[in-house]
C-alpha positions in Angstrom: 23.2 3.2 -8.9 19.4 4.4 -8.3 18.4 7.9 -8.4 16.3 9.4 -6.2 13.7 9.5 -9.5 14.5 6.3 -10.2 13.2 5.1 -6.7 9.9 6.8 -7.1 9.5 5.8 -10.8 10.2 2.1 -9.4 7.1 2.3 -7.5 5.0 5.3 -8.6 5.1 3.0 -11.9 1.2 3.2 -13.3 1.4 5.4 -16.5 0.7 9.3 -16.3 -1.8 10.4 -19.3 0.7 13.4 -20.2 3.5 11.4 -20.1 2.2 9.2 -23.4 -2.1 9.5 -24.1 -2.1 7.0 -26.4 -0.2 4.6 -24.3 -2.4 6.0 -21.3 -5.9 5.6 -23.1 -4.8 2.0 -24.6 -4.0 0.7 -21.0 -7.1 2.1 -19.9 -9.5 0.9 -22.1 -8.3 -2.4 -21.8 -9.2 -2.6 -17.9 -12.2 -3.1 -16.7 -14.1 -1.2 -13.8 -15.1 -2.6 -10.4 -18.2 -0.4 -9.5 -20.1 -0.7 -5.9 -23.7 -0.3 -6.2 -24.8 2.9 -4.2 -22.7 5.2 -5.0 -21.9 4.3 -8.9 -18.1 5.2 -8.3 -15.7 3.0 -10.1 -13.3 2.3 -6.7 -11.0 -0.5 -9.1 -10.0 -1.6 -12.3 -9.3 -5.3 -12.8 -7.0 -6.4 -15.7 -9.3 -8.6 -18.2 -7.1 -11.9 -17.6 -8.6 -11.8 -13.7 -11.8 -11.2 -15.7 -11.8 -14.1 -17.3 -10.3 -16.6 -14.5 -12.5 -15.4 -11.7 -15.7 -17.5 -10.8 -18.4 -15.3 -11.3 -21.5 -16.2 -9.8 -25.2 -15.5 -10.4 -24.7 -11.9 -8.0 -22.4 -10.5 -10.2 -22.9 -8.1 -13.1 -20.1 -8.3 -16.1 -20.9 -6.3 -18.4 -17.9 -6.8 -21.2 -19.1 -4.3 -24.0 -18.7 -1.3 -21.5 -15.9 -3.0 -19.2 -17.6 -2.5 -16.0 -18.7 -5.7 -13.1 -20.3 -5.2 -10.0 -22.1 -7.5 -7.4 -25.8 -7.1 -7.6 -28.6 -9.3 -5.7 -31.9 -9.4 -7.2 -34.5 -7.7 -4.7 -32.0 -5.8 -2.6 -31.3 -2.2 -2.5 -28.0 -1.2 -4.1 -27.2 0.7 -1.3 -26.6 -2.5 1.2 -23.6 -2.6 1.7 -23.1 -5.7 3.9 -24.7 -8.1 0.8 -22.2 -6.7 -1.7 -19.2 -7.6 0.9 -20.8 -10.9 1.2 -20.8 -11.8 -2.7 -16.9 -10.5 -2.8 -16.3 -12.6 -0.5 -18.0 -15.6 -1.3 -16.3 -15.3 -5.1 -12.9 -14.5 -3.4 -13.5 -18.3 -1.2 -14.8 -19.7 -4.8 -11.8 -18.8 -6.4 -9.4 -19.4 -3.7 -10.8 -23.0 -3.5 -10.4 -23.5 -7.5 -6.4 -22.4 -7.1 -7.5 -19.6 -9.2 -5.2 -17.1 -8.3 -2.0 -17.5 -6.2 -2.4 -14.1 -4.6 -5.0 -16.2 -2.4 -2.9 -18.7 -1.4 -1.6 -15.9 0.9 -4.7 -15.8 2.7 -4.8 -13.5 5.6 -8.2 -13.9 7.3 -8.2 -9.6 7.2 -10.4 -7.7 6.0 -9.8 -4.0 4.3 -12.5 -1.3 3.1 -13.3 -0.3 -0.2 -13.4 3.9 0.7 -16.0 5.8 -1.6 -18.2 8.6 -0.9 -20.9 6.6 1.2 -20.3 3.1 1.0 -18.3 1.2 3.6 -17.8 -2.6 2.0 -15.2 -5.0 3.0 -12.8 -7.2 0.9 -10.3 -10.1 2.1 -7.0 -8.0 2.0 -5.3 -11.0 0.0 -7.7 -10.8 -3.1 -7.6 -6.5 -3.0 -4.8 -6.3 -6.0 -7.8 -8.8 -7.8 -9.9 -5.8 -7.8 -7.3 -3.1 -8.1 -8.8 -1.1 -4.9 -7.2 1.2 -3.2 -5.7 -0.2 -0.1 -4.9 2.3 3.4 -1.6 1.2 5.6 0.9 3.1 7.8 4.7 3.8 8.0 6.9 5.3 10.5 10.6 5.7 10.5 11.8 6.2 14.2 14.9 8.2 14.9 17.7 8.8 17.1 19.6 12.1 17.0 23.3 11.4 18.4 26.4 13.5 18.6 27.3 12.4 15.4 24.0 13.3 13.6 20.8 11.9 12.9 20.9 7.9 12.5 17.6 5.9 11.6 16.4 2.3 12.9 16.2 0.0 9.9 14.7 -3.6 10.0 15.9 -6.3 7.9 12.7 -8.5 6.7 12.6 -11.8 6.9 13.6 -14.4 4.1 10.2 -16.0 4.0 8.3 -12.8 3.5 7.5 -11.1 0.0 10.4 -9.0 -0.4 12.2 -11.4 1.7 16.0 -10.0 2.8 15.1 -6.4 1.6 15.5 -3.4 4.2 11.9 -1.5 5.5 10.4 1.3 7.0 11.1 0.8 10.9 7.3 0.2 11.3 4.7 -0.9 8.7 1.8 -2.5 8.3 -2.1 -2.1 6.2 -4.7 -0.7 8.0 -7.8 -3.3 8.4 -11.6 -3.0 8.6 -12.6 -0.5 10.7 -9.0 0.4 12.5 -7.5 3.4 12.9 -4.4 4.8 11.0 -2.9 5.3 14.8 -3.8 2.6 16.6 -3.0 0.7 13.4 0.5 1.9 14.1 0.3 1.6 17.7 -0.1 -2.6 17.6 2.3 -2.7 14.3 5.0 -0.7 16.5 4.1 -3.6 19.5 4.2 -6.8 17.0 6.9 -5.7 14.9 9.7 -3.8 17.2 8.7 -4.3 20.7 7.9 -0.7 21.2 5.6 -0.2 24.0 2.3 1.2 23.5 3.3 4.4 25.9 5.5 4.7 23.7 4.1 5.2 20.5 1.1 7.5 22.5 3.3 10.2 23.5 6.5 10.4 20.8 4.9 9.3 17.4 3.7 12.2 15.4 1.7 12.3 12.4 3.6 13.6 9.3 0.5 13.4 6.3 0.0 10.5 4.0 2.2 9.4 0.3 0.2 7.9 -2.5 1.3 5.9 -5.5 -0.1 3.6 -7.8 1.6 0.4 -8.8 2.0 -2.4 -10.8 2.7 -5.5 -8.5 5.8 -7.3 -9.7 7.0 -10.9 -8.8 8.9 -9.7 -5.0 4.9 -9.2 -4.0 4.2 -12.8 -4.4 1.5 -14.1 -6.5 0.5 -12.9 -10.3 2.7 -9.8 -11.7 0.6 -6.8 -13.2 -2.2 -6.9 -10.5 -3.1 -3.1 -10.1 -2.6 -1.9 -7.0 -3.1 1.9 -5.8 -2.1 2.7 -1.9 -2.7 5.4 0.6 -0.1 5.3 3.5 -0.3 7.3 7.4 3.2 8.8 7.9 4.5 9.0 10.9 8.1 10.2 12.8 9.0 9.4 16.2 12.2 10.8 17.9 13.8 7.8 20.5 16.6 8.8 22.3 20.0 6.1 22.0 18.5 3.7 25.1 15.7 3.1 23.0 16.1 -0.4 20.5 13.9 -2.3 18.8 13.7 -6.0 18.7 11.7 -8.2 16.5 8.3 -9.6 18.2 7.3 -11.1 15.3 8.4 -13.0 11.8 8.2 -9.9 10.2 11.6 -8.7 10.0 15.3 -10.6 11.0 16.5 -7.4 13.0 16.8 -4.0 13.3 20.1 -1.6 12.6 21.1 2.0 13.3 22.4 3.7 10.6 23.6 7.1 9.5 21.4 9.4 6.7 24.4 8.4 5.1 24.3 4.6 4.8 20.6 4.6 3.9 21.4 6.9 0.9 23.8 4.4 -0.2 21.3 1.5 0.9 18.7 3.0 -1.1 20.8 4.1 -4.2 22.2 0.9 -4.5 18.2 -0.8 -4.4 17.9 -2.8 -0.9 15.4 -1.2 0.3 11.6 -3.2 -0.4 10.6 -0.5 -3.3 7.5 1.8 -1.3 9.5 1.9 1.4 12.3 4.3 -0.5 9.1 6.6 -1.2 8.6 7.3 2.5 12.3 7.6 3.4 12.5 10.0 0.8 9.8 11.9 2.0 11.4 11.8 5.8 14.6 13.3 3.9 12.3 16.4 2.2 10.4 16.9 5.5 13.5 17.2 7.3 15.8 19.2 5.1 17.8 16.7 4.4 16.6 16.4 0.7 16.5 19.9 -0.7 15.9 22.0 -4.3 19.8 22.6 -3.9 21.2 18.8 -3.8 17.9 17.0 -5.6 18.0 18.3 -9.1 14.3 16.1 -9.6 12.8 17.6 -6.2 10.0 19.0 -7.3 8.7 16.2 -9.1 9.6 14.0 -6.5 7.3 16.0 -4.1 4.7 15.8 -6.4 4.9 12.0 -6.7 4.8 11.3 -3.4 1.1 12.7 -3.6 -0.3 10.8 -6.4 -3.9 11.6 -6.9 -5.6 8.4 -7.6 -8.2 7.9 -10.2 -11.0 6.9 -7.4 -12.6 7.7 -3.9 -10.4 7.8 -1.3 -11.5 7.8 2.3 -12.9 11.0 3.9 -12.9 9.5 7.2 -11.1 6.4 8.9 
């Protein structure tokens, strides 16, 4: 059985420096940096095997002495932004083409941002754990409040997904190019549960963000080890018992109610699809359901859930 520690260690899994420096410094001197012109911010690191297997063309910069790479076109200003989102993306259809990687085979015709202090560049959301970026998505757990207690809507995902059979949050989804965290949720909640967009407008309520940073394992799909650091929009929204979800899309197989009760044992006993435990726990501490008094780990669980990451993250979405 999982403890509530183990659940954020499962996922929060990239070393801590005080936990073991030499361990920490090795790892980190191995990677390399992913720098965007502009701004001179490392907003990546890349394990050296990518390194090595990606494409490179004549617009990049790999500099292996000092561990850093960054698209650069001869006679443009490093600050446009648009021409270095164009090179990523032209190496990202180079490598995909070659069967380089088989995080590309997943393919998703989405774009996300690389967040810094000024720059606003674009990367195919399949190739962002190439590049070790920090990715943006949101996560809401609707609930129902019934005589007999709280209970909590939990999908089932599908067998053909990554994670395939696991249980989620009741609505999740990443945040793309130029979208906002709400309305990000607002179409997830649509496609994924069938909740009208009224809906979602007057009962969903924002409840702060959860950050970790992970090393991808095999469930993801694609290459294991693949870096990748996440920032998720949390959200809460009370239903009353008329209200059900259905699946709109393949995402998940179905939905079910259950008690605080059987998603402790769910989660305890490791079905759930490993970030979404992070936010369940942290709809447990926000409600008083996980407490100093019964959670002998709580305050470095709460501190977990916050990870500050080791680049930019975005100032405004």
């Amino acid at each position: 059985m999982k403890s509530n520690l183990d659940l954020v260690n499962e996922c929060d899994n990239f070393p801590y420096y005080d936990d073991d420096p030499a361990a920490y410094n090795k790892l980190i001197s191995s990677l390399y940096e992913f720098v965007v012109l502009g701004s001179r911010r490392t907003v990546g690191y890349v394990q050296p095997w990518v390194v090595e297997k990606m494409p490179w063309g004549k617009n990049w910069v790999v500099d292996h002495d000092k561990k850093r790479l960054f698209p650069y076109v001869e006679g443009l200003s490093p600050a446009n932004f648009s021409e270095q989102s164009k090179v990523i993306d032209e190496t990202l259809r180079t490598a995909k083409g070659k069967g380089a990687f088989k995080v590309l085979e997943k393919w998703r015709n989405e774009l996300y941002t690389i967040h810094g202090p000024d720059q606003l560049i674009t990367m195919e959301r399949s190739g962002s754990p190439l590049f070790g970026i920090v990715t943006y998505g949101v996560h809401m757990t609707a609930y129902v409040n019934t005589q007999d207690g709280m209970k909590i809507w939990v999908p089932k995902r599908a067998s053909g997904k990554t994670y395939g059979g696991l249980l989620d949050n009741t609505v999740a989804g990443g945040i793309a190019a130029g979208e906002k965290p709400f309305e990000c949720i607002v179409r997830e909640a649509a496609e994924e549960a069938s909740f009208p967009e009224e809906l979602i407008r007057s009962a969903a309520k924002p409840c702060g963000t959860i950050s970790y940073f992970s090393f991808r394992d095999k469930q993801a799909g694609g290459e294991t080890d693949l870096l990748q650091p996440e920032v998720q929009f949390v959200y809460d929204m009370e239903v009353g018992e008329d209200v059900v979800p259905t699946p709109s899309d393949d995402e998940v197989d179905d939905f079910r109610l259950w008690t605080v009760g059987e998603v402790q044992d769910a989660l305890s006993k490791g079905l759930f699809k490993p970030n979404c435990a992070l936010y369940l726990l942290d709809f447990f501490i926000r409600h008083g359901i996980l407490t100093l008094e019964n959670e002998r780990n709580y305050v470095e669980i709460v501190s977990r859930l916050h990870r500050k990451l080791p680049f930019p993250t975005a100032t405004a979405m």
